[in-house]
KOLLOTOR-283833 format. One record per atom (N, C-alpha, C): x, y, z. Coordinates in steps of 0.02 Angstrom, whole numbers, plus 32768, in hexadecimal, padded with zeros to 4 digits. Example, Ala and Ser with C-alpha at 12.3 -4.5 7.8 and 13.67 -1.06 7.14 Angstrom:
<drenpas>
82947EE4818682677F1F818682947F5B818682827F90816282AC7FCB816582858002818A
</drenpas>
This chain:
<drenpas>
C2AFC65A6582C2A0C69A6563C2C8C6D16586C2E4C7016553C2FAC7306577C2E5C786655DC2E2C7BD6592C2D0C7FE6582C2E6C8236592C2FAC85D657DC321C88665A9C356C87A65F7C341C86E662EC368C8506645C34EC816667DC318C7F8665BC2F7C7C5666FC312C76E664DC30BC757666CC303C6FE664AC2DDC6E1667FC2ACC6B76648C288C6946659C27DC648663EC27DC6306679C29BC5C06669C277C5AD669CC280C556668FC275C53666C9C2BFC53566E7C2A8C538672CC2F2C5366759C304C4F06767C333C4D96764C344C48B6788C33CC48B67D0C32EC45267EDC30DC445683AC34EC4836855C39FC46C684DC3BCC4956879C3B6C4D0688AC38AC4FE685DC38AC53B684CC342C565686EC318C5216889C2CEC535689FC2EBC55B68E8C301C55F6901C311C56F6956C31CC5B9694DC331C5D3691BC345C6226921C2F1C64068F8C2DCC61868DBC28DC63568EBC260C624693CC270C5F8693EC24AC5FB6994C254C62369B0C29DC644699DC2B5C68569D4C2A2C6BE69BEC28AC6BF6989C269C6FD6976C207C7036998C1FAC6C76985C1B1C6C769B6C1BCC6D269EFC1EFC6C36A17C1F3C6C16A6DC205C7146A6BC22BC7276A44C223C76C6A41C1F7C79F6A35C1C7C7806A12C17DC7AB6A1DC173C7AF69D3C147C79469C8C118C7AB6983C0DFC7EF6977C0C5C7E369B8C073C82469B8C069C8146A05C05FC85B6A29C053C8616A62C01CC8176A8CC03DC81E6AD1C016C7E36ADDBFDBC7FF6AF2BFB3C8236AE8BF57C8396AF3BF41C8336AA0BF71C82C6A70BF47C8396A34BF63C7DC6A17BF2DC7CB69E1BF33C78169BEBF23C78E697CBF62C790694EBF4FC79D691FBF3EC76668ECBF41C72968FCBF35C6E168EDBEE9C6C268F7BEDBC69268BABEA8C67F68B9BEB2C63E68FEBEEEC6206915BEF5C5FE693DBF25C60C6968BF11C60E69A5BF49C63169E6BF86C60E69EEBFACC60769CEBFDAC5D769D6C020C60369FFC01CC64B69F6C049C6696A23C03CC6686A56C007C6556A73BFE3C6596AB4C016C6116AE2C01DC5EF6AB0C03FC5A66ADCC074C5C36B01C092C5876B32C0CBC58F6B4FC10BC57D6B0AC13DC59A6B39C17FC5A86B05C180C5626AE9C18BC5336B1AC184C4EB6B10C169C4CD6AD8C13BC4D86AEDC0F8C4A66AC8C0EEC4A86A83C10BC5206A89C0FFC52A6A49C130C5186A13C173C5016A3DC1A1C5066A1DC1ACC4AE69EAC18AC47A6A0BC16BC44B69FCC13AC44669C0C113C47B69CAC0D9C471699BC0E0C4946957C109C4C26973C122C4F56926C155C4C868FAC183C4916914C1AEC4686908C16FC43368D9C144C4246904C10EC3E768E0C0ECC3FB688EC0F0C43A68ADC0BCC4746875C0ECC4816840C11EC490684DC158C49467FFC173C44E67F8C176C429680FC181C3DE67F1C16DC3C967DBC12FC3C267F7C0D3C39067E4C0C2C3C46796C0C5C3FF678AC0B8C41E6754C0D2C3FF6718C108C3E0671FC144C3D666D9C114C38366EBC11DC364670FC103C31E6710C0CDC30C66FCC09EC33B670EC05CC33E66E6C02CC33F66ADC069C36C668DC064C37C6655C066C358660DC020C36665E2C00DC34565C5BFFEC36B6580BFEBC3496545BFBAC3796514BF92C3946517BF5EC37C6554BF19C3A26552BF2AC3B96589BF48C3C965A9BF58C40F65F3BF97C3F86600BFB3C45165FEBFEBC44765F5BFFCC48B6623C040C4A86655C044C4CC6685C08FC4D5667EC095C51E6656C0D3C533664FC0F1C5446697C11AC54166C6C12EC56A670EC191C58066F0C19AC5BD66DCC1C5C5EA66DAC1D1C611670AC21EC5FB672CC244C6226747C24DC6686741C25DC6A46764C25FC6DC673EC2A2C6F76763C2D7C7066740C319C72C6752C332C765672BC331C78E6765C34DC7C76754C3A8C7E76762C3C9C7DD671FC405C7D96716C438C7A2675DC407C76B6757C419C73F6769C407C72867AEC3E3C75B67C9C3B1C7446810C36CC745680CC367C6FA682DC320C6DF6838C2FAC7376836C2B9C72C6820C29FC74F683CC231C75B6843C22DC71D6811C1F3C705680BC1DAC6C067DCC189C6C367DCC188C690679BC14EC6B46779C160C686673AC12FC6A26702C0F7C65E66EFC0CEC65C66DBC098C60D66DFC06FC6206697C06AC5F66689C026C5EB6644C00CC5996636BFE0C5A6663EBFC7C5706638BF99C5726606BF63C52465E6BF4EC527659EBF28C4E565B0BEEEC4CE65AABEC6C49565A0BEB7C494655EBEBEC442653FBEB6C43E64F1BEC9C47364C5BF0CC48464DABF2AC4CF64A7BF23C4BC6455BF29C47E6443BF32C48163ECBEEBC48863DBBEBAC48763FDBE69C48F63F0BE43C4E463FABE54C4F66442BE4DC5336461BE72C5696448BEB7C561644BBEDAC59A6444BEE9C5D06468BED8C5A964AABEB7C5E964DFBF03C5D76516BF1CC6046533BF33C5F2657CBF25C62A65AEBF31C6246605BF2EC6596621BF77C655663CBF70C684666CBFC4C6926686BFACC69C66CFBFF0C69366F0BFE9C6BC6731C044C6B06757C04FC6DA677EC06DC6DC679FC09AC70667D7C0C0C71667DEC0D6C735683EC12BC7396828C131C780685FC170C7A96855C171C7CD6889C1A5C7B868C0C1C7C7C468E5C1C2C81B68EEC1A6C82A6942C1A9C876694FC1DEC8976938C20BC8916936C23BC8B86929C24FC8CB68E8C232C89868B8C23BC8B6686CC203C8BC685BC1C3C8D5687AC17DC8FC6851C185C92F6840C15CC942681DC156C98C6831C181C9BB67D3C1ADC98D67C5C1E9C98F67A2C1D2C99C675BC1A0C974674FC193C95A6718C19DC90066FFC1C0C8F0671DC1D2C8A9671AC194C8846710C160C8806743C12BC84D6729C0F5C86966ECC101C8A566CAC0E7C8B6667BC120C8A06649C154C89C6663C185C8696627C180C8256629C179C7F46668C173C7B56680C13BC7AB6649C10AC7BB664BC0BFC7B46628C0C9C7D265E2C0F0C7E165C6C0F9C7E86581C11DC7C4655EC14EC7A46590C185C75F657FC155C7356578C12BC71E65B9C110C6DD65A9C0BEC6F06576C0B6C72B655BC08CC7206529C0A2C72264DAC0E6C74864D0C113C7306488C10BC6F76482C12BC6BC64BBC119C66864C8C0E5C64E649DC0A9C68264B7C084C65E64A9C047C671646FC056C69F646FC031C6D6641DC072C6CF63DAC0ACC6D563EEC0D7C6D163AFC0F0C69E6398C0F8C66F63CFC119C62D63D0C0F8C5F563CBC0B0C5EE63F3C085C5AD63ECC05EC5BB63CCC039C60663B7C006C5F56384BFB9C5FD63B6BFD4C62A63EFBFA1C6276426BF6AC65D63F6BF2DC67663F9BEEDC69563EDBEE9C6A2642ABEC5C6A26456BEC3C6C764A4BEF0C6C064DEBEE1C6EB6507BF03C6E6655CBEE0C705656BBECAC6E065B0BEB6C6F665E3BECEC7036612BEB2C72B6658BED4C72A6695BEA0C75266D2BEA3C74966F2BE62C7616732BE9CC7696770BE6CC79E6797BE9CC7CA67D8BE67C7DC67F8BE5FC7EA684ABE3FC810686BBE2BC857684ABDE7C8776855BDE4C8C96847BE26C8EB6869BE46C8E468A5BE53C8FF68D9BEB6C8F168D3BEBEC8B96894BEF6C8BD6883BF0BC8F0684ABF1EC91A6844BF15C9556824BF67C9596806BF98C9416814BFCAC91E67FCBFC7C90A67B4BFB1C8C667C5BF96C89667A3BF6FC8AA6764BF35C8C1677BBEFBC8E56751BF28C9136726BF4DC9406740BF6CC9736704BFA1C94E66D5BFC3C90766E3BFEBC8F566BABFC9C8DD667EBF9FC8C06685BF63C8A56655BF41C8DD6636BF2EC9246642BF20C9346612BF57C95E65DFBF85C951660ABFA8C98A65F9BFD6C95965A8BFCEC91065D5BFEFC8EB658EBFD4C8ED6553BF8FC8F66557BF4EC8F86526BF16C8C2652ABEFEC8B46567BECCC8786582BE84C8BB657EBE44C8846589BE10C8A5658FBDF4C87A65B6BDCCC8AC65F3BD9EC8A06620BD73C86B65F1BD69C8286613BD48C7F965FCBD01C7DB662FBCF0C8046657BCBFC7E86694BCD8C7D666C4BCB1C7D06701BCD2C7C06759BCD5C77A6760BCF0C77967A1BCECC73167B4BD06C72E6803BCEEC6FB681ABD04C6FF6876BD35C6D76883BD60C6E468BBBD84C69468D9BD93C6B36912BD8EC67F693ABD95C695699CBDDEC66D6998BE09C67E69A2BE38C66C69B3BE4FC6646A11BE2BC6846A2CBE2CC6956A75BDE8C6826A8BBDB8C6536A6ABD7CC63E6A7EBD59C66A6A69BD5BC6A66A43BD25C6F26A4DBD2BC6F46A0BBCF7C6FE69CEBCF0C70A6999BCFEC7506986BD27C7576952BD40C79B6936BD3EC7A568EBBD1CC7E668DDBD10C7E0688BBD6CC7F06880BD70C7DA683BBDA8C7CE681FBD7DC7F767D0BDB2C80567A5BDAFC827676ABDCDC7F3673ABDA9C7DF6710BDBCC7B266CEBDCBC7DA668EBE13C7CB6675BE30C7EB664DBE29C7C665FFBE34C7C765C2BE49C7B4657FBE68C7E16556BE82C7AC652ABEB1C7D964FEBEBDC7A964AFBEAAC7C06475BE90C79C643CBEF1C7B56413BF06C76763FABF3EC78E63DABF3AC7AB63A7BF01C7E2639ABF04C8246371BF0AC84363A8BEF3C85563DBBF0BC875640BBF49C8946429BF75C85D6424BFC0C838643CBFE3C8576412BFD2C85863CBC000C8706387BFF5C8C4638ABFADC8DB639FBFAEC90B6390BFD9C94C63C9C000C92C63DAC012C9606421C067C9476400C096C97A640CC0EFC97C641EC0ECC936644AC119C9076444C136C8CD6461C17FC8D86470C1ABC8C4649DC1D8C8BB64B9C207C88C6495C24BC88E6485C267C853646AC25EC805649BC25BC7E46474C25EC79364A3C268C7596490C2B5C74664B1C2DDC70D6473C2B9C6D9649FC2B0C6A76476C28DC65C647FC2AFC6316479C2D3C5FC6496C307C5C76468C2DEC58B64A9C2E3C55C647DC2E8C52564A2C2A3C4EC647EC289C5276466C232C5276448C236C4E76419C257C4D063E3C24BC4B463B2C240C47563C9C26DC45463EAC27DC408640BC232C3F6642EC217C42B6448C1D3C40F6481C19EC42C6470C18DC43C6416C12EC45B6410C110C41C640DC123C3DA640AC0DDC3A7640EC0CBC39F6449C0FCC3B86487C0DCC3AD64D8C0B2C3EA64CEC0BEC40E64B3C094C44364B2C023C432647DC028C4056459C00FC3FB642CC022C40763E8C050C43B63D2C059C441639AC091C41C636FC080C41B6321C0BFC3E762FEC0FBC405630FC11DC3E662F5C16AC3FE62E1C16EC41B62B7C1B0C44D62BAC19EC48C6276C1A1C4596240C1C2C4326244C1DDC40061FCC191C3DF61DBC165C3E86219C114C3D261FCC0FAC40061E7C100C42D61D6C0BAC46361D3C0D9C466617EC110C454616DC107C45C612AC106C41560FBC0D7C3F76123C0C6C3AE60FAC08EC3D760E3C06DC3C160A5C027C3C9608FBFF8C39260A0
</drenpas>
């Protein structure tokens, strides 16, 4: 997918190392966790291992009934984050949530309110999605404003200790009347046709069988 001056893919293994260097460069201060799981907290090492396991194991995993988009995010051609959506039993539900992380140095920008409008075209214009979800700390205020600002609604709380210590978090939704009813961003899609049955859905060439 591409937007203004974003693209968003899966990266090939060679290409994972200039995202590590963007985590080792700092995502969110180290006193604050903006993650339901501390995984910045690891050593460079370990993490650099496990983030490798975590975007591999995602594509390997993946199935009809759960399924875990992990998108690269480059900006005019440097690493600079990822974008995630994920979907359990999507051809039934219709539902996915999102989440993902962008490098200190390009916040602030606007970049992660475009990241999150790419991967919801994906998935409101393209798959046929009915909801998204997404949940954040109260205290990520970032976060919280990109979601409403896309057109999500406060959907009820919820906790996760990521650091052992329970923290309310803010639960977001967003109905695609919602999605339609707000200005959208252009966002070219290619690649889509070849892979909607990993996704659950037919082939366009099916939907006009009777």
């Amino acid at each position: 997918m591409t937007t203004g001056d974003l693209e968003l893919r899966y990266p090939t293994e060679a290409e994972l190392p200039a995202f590590a260097a963007v985590i080792q460069n700092g995502i969110h201060p180290a006193a604050e966790m903006p993650f339901g799981i501390a995984w910045t907290d690891q050593a460079p090492q370990t993490r650099n291992i496990s983030s490798y396991q975590w975007w591999m194991g995602s594509r390997g995993r993946w199935s009809v009934d759960e399924w875990f988009v992990t998108l690269g995010v480059w900006e005019r051609g440097r690493a600079i984050g990822f974008q995630d959506m994920r979907a359990e039993r999507f051809a039934v539900y219709r539902t996915v949530s999102t989440g993902s992380w962008l490098g200190q140095a390009f916040q602030g920008r606007g970049v992660g309110k475009l990241m999150r409008q790419a991967i919801l075209t994906l998935a409101f214009d393209h798959l046929g999605a009915e909801v998204a979800e997404t949940e954040a700390f109260l205290d990520n205020r970032a976060s919280n404003r990109v979601s409403l600002a896309v057109g999500y609604e406060p959907n009820g709380f919820g906790r996760l200790a990521p650091r052992g210590v329970a923290r309310e978090t803010q639960k977001f939704r967003l109905t695609v009347d919602g999605w339609r009813s707000r200005p959208r961003p252009t966002v070219t899609v290619e690649g889509l046709d070849e892979c909607r049955r990993v996704f659950g859905l037919p082939a366009k060439q099916d939907e006009a069988v009777p």
